[in-house]
PLY file of the C-alpha trace (Angstrom):
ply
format ascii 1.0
element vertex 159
property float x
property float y
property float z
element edge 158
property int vertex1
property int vertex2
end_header
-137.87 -145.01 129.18
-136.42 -141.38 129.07
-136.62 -138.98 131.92
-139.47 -136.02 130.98
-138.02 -132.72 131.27
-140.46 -130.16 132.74
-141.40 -127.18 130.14
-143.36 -124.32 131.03
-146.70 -124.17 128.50
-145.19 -120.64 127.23
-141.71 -122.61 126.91
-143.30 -125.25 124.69
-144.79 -122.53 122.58
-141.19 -121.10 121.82
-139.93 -123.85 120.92
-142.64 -124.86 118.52
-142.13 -121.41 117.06
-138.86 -121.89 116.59
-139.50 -125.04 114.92
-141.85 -123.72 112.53
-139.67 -120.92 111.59
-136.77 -123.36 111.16
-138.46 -125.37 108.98
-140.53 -123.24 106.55
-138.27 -120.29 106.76
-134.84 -121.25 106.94
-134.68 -124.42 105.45
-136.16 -123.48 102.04
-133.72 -120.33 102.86
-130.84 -122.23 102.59
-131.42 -124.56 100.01
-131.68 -121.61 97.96
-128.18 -120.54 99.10
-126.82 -123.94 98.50
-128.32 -124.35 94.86
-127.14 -120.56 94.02
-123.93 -121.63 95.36
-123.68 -124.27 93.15
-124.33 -122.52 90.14
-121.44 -121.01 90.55
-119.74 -123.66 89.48
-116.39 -125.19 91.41
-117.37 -125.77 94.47
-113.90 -126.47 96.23
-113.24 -123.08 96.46
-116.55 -122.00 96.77
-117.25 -120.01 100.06
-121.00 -118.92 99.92
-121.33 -122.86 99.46
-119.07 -124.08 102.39
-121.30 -121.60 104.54
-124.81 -122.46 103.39
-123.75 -126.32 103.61
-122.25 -125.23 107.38
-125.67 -123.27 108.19
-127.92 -125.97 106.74
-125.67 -128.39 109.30
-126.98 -125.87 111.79
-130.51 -125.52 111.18
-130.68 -129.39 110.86
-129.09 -129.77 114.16
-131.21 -127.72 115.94
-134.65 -128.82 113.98
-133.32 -132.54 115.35
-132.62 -131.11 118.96
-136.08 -129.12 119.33
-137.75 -132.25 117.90
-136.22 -134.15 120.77
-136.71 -131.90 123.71
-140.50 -131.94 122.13
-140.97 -135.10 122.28
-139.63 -135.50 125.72
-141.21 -132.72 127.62
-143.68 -132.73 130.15
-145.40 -129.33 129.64
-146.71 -127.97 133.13
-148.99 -125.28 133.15
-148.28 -123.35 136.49
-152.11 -122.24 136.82
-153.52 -125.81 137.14
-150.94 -126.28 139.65
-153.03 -127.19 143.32
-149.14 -127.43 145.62
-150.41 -125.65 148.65
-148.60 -122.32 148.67
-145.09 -124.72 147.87
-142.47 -123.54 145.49
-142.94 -126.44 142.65
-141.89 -126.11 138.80
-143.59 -123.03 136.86
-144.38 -121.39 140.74
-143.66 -117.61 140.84
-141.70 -117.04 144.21
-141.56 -113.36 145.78
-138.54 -112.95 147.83
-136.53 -110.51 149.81
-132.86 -111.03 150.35
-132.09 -111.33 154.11
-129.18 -109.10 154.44
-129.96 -106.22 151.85
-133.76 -106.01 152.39
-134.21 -106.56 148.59
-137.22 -108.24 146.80
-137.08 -109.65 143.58
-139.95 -112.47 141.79
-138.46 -115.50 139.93
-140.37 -118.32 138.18
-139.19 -121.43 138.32
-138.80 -122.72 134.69
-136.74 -125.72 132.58
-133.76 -125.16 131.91
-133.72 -123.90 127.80
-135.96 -121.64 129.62
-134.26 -119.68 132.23
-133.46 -115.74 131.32
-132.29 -114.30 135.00
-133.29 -110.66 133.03
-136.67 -111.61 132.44
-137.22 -113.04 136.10
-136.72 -116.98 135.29
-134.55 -118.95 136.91
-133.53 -122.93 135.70
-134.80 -125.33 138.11
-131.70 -126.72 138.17
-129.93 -123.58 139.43
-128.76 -123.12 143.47
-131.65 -121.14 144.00
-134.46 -122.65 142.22
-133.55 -126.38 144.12
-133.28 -123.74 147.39
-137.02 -122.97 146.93
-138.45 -125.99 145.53
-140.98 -127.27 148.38
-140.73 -123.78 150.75
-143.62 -121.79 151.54
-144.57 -118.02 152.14
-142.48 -117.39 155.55
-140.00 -120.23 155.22
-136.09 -119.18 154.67
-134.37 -120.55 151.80
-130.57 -120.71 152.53
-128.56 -120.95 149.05
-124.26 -120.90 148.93
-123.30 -118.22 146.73
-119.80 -117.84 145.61
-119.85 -115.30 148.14
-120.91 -117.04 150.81
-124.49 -118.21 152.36
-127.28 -116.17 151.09
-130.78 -116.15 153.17
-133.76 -115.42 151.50
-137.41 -115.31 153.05
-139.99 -116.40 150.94
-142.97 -113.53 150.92
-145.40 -115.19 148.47
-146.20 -118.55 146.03
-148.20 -117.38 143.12
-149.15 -120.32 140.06
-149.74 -118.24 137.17
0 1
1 2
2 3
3 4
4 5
5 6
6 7
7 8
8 9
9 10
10 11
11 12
12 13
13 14
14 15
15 16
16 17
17 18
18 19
19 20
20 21
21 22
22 23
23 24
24 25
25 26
26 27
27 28
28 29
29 30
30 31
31 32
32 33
33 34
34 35
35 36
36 37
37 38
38 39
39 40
40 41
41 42
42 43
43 44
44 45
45 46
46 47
47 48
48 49
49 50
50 51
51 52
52 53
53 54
54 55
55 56
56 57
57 58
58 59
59 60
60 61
61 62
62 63
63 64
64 65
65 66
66 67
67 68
68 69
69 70
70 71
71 72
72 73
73 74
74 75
75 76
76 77
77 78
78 79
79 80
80 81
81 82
82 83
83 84
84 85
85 86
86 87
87 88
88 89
89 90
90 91
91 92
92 93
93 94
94 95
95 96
96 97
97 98
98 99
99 100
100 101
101 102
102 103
103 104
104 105
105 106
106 107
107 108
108 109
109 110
110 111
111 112
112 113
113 114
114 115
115 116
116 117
117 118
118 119
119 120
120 121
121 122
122 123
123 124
124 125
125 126
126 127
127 128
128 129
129 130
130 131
131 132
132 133
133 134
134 135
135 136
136 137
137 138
138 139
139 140
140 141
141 142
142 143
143 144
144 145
145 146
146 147
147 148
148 149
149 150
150 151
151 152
152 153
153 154
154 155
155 156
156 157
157 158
């Protein structure tokens, strides 16, 4: 048996999105460009048909590998979560660095999730395992390339 990979519930939905737009967009897309190609005639020195064959390799690669992390996800929905104020998978964690006074949010997400600009970190990052099981007031010590960062949890929020 597999090992799940956690998913957020709004991660899942991406992906199924992308997924449906994969296969009722782009695949009829390029099958298009492949039999237009083709009607071209010679196709060993036919580039619009070495790149649709090279894009539908693509979009059939990534239909396959969305399939997969589908089918082994465990989707979490952070506001069913009952973790007693702990930083857990899908948790929102409100911070403030130790030595510049700064506060920043993160959610903890899976990692095809993670977008640092959009406040989401990979649970697999430093920082993420750093927080995973701290509460509002504990410190969180993570190494940075720049040495040991300190940050103090403010608040847990599951939403």
């Amino acid at each position: 048996m597999s090992q799940k990979t956690p998913l957020t519930v709004t991660g899942a939905e991406k992906l199924r999105e992308e997924l449906r737009l994969l296969k009722s967009v782009e695949r009829p897309n390029v099958i298009a460009a492949i039999a237009e190609a083709r009607s071209h005639g010679d196709l060993s020195e036919n580039a619009e048909y070495d790149a649709a064959k090279e894009r539908q390799g693509f979009i059939e690669g990534r239909i396959q590998e969305i399939e997969r992390k589908l089918a082994h996800a465990q989707t979490i929905d952070p506001r069913l979560l009952d973790a007693d104020g702990r930083c857990v998978f899908g948790a929102t964690v409100e911070m403030e660095d130790q030595d510049s006074g700064e506060t920043m949010a993160y959610q903890i997400v899976g990692e095809d999730e993670a977008d640092i600009k959009a406040g989401k970190i990979s649970v697999g990052s430093p920082l993420a395992r750093a927080l995973i099981g701290k509460c509002a007031g504990d410190i969180a010590q993570v190494q940075a390339p720049a040495g040991l960062r300190e940050y103090e949890i403010l608040e847990v929020r599951y939403e």
